[in-house]
N, C-alpha and C positions, 0 to 999 in steps of 0.2 A: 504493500500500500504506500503511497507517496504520500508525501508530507503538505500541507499550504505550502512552505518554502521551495516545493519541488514545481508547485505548478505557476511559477512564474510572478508571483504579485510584489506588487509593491512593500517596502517596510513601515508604512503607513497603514497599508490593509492588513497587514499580519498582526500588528499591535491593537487595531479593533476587534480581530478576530479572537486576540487572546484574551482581551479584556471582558468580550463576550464568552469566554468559557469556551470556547470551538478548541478542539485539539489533533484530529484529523478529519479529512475529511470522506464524505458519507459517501458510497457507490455512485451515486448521480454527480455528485460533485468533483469528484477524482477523474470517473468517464467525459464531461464534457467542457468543465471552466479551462484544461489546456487546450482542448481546440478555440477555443471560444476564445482566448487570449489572444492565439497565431490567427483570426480572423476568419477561420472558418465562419460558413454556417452550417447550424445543429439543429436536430431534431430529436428531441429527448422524449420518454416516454416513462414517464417515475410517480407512481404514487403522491398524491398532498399529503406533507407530511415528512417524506425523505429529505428534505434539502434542497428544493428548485430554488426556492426564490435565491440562497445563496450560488447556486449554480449560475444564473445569468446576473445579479448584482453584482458579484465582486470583479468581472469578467470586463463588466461598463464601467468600472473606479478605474480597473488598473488602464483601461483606454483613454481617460479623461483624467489621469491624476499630474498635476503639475500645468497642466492648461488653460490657459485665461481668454480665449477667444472666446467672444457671445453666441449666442444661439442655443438653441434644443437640440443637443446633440445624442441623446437617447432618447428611446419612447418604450414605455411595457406599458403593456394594453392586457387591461385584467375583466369579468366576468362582471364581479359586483364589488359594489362600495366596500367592504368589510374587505374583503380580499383585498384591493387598492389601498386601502390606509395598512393594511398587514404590510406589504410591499415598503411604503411609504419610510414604517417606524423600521422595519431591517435596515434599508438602506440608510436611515438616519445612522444606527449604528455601527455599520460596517464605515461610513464615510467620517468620521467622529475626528478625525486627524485630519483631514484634506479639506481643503475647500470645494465647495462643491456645492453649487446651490439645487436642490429639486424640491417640487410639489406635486401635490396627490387632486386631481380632479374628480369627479361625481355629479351625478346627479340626486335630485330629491331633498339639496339645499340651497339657499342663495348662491350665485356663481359668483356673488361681489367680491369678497376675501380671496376668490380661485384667479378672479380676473388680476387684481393688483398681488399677487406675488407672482403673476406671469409676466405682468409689465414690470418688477424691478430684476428680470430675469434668470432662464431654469438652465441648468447644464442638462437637469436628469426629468422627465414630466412621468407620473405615474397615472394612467388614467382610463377610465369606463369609457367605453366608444360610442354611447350616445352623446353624451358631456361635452366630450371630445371637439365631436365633428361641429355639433351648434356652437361652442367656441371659436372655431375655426371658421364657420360659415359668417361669426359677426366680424372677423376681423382679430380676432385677441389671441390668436394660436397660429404660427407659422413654423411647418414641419420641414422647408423645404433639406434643412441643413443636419435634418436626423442622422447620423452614420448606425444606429444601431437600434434596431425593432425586436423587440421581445414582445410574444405573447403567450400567456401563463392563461391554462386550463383553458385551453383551445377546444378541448370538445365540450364544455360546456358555453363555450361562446356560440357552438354551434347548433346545438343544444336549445339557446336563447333568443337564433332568429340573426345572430349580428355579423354572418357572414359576410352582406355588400357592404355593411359598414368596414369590416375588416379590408376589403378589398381596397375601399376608397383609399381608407386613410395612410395601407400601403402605398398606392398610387401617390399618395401627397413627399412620401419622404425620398432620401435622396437614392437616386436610381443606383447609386455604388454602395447601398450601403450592406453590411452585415445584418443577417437576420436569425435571432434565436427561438425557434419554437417547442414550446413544453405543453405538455398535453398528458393526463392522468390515463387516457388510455386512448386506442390507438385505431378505433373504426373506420372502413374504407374511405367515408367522406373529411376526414377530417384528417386521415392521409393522404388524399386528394387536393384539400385545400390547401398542406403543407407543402407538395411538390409544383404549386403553380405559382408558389413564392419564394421560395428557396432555391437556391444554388449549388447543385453539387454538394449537398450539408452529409456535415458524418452525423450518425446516427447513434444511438445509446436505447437500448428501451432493458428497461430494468421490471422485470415480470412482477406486476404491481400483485399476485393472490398467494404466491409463495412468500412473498416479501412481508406483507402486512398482518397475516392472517396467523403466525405461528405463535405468537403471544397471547392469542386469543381467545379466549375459552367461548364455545358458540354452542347458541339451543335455541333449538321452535319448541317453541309453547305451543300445542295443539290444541287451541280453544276455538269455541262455538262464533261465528259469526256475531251473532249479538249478546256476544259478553264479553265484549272487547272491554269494553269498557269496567267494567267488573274483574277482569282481569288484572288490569292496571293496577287499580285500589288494591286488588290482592298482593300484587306483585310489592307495591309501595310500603305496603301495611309489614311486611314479612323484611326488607332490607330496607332500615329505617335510616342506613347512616352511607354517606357516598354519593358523590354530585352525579345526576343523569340527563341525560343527554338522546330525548326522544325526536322521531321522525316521524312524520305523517306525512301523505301524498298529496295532500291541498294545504293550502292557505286558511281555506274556512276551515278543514280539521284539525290547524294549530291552533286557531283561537278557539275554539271547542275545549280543547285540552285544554290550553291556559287558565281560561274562567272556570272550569270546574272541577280542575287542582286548585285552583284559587281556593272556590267554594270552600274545599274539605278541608283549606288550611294548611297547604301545602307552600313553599314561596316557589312559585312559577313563574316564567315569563316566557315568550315566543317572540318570533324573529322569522320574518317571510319578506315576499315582495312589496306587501300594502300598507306593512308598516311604515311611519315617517323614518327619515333617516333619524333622530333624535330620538325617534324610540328604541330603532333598532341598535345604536350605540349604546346606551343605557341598559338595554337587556342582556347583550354583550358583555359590559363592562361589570354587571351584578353577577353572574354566571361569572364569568375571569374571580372574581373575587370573593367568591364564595357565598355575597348575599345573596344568590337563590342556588337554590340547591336542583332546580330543577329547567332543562331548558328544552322549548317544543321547538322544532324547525321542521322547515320544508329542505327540498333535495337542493334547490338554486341558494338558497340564501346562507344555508349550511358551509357552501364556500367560502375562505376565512374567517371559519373559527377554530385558531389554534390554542387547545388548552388542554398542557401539561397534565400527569397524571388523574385523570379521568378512568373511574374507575367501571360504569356502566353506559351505554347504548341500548336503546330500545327500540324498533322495530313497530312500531303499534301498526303500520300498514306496511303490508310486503313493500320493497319496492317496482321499479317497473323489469329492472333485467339484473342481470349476475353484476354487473360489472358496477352497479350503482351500488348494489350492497353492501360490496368491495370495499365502496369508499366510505362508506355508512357508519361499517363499524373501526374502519381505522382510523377512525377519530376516539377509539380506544386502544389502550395498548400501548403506547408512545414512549418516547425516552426511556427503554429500557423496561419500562412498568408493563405487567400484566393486566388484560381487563376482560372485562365480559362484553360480549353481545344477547343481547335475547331479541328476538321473536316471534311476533303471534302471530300464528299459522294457520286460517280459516277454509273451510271448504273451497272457496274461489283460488285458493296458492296453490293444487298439485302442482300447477306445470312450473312456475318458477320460483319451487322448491328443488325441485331436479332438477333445473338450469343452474339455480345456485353451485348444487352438488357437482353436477357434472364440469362448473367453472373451475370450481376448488379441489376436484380430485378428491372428493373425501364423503364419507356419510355423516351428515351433522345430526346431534343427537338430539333425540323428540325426548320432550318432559309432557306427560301425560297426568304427573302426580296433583292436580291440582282441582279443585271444585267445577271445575269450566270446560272440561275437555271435552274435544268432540265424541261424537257417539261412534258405538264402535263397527259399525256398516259404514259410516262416514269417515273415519282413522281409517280404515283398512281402502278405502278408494283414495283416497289423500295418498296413502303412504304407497298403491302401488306406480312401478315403476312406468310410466310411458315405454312402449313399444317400439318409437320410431325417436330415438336421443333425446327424448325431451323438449322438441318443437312447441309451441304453444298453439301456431294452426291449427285450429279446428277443438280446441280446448275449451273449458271453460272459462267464463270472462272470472278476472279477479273483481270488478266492482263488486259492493256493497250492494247485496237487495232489499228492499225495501216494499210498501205497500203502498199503493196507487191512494194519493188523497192525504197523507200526510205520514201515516207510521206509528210507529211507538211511543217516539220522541220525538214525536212536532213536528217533523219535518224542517224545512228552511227554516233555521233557526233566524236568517236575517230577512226573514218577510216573505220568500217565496213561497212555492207550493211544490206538491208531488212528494211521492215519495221519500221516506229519511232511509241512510245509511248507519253505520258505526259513526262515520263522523263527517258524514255528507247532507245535503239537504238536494231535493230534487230528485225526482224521479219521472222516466215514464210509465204508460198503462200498465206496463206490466212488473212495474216497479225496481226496476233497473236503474239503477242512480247514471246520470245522464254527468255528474260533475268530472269524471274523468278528463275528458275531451277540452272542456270550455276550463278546467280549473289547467289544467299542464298549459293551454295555452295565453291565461292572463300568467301565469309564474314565469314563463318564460320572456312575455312582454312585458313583465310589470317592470325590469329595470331601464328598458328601453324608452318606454312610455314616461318613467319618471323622471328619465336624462333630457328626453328630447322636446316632451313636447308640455311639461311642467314647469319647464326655469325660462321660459325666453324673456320671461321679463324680469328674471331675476328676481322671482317669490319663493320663499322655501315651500320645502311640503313637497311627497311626489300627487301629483293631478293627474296622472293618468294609470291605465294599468289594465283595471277590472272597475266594472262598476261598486265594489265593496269600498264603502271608503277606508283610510288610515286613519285610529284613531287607538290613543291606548288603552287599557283597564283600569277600570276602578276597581274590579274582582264581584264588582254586582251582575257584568255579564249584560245580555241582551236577554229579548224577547224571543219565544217563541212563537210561529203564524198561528197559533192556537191562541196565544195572548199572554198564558202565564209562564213562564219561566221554568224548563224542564231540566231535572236531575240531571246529571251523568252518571252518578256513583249514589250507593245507599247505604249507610252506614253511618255513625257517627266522626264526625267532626277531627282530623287531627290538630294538634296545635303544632304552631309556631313554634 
């Protein structure tokens, strides 16, 4: 293994790097910061979590250090706001000896503060590509003189809808320049969009399920569809001590959670697309700090949030494929620390349950032991195996069913109608929850919408997205379209 000192950097960045605790550096980092130094281009393929952002940060110092020419001479182009300011505070540290000016853009706040530290000027710009370009279309951002493009978690940009912005804002920077692409995993399209930019890039892909997964201690809960939620409170009631770190598949299913861990007195808080930015910084920084103990996210928004010894992840809704799950739980595990994944495994999961399996080479073990398990006709079709690898073609849908006219639990909790899920509102006739489709596609616009077409006048708040507005909790929660305000969990109360 090489040393920092081996792979070329400065002795300004090695006394950052020491001051920061770094002492060698990690597989992604060793494989691509010396090309990236001699000017390659890269195309990495490394788990969140491993050492990207140090992978192409230190690579931009050692190219700009000692330089006092003006201009934007870097640009990393990041997914969402939390992941951009992550970006932001690294680089803060690793540049800590050099001069070196950069700032962190976004949308979903005032651009006023973003615009005047771009007029007293950036060597290094960290920024969201909606943000981006409407800065640039008013005049306040000129790429022409970029020598180095980074873009960090490329398949979730892709993911997001921001391909032609991606394209554009290449188009803007300089045609000689260096280009770094890192990307969590590595699908046709987003291999695709990496070789219509790149140059002859050496490549790195560091096998993100081998990598992240061996620390991990992993279990489906095989519970009943509509006791998801009873499961939870079990799960919670039973391991009373250690920060968690749940996932749902919508937006409206984290505020679901939120408010009714709230209710029982749990400290909660959630972090998706609709929140303001100021909420989602706060719920962030409570979570980091131990004042909540509990934190609900969606799959997009879940992108930079790095936090240390994290002892469980949870699961409340499968994901949508192997490779998201991947990422799910190795937000457990980290620096050395062991952690848990759980979860909960409903009749709509056969098929990716054995997609999971068949990603990870491994049989993950079903816990059965609990008040809520499926029934055992239903466990024994769950558990058998698909005939043809695992396909989901022609499978059953994972959505949430539900009963045409409202449900169990009210249905749209925020005023609509149809059908209720575990933690959906809406359904149709036949009480198929419909929110799949429209919820993945505001989560994936909701950054976009918040960058672009929320700040031209320079008002905080993001204004667009989804029609659900952003607002944050009191822990009183909303209305059900029935009128009164429906349970989540039944049991008495825990405290504080």
């Amino acid at each position: 293994m090489k040393s920092f000192e081996e792979l070329g950097l400065d002795t300004s960045i090695l006394k950052a790097l020491k001051d920061a605790g770094y002492e060698n550096p990690t597989p992604v980092q060793e494989g691509t910061i010396e090309w990236a130094v001699e000017g390659h281009d890269v195309l990495g393929c490394a788990q969140t979590g491993t050492g990207k952002t140090a992978a192409f940060t230190l690579p931009i110092l050692q190219r700009i250090v000692g330089r006092n020419d003006k201009g934007i001479k870097a640009l990393v182009l990041a997914p969402t706001r939390e992941l951009a300011m992550q970006i932001a505070n690294s680089l803060r540290d690793y540049s800590k000896y050099m001069k070196v000016r950069h700032t962190v853009i976004y949308g979903g706040v005032s651009a006023y503060e973003q615009i005047k530290n771009l007029r007293r000027g950036v060597d290094v710009l960290i920024a969201t590509p909606g943000r981006l370009l409407d800065l640039h279309n008013q005049g306040h951002v000129f790429l022409g003189k970029v020598e180095t493009l980074v873009l960090d978690e490329a398949d979730r940009m892709l993911d997001m809808g921001f391909i032609h912005d991606i394209k554009t804002i290449e188009s803007l920077c300089a045609e000689d320049k260096q280009t770094l692409f890192f990307s969590a995993t590595m699908p046709p399209d987003v291999r695709k969009l990496a070789m219509g930019i790149l140059k002859e890039p050496k490549q790195l892909d560091i096998a993100p399920a081998e990598q992240k997964v061996d620390r991990i201690e992993q279990e489906m809960y095989m519970v009943r569809r509509d006791r998801k939620r009873a499961m939870l409170n079990y799960w919670l009631e039973n391991n009373p001590e250690g920060q968690v770190l749940i996932f749902t598949k919508t937006k409206r299913g984290a505020d679901r959670v939120e408010e009714d861990l709230q209710e029982q007195g749990y400290r909660a808080v959630a972090i998706h697309g609709d929140k303001s930015q100021g909420a989602r910084t706060r719920a962030l920084g409570d979570f980091k700090r131990n004042k909540a103990r509990i934190l609900v996210a969606t799959d997009v928004a879940s992108r930079g949030i790095d936090v240390d010894q994290l002892p469980y992840v949870i699961n409340v809704d499968m994901p949508e494929n192997a490779e998201t799950y991947v990422h799910r739980i190795g937000r457990t595990g980290r620096a050395g620390a062991f952690g848990k994944a759980i979860s909960f495994c409903c009749e709509d999961d056969r098929d990716i349950l054995h997609e999971i399996e068949k990603h990870l080479s491994m049989e993950l073990a079903k816990t059965t032991d609990h008040p809520f398990v499926l029934q055992d006709n239903v466990l024994a079709e769950v558990l058998e195996k698909p005939q043809r690898g695992g396909s989901r073609s022609g499978g059953p849908s994972r959505g949430y069913k539900g009963r045409s006219g409202g449900g169990r639990f009210g249905g749209n909790r925020r005023g609509g109608s149809g059908g209720s899920g575990e933690y959906r509102g809406g359904g149709d006739s036949r009480g198929r929850s419909n929110d799949r489709g429209g919820e993945r596609s505001n989560e994936r616009s909701g950054e976009r919408s918040g960058e672009r077409s929320g700040e031209r006048s320079y008002g905080g708040g993001n204004r667009g997205g989804s029609s659900f507005k952003s607002k944050e909790r009191s822990g009183s929660g909303s209305s059900s379209a029935g009128g009164a305000k429906k349970k989540f969990f039944s049991g008495v109360a825990k405290k504080k």
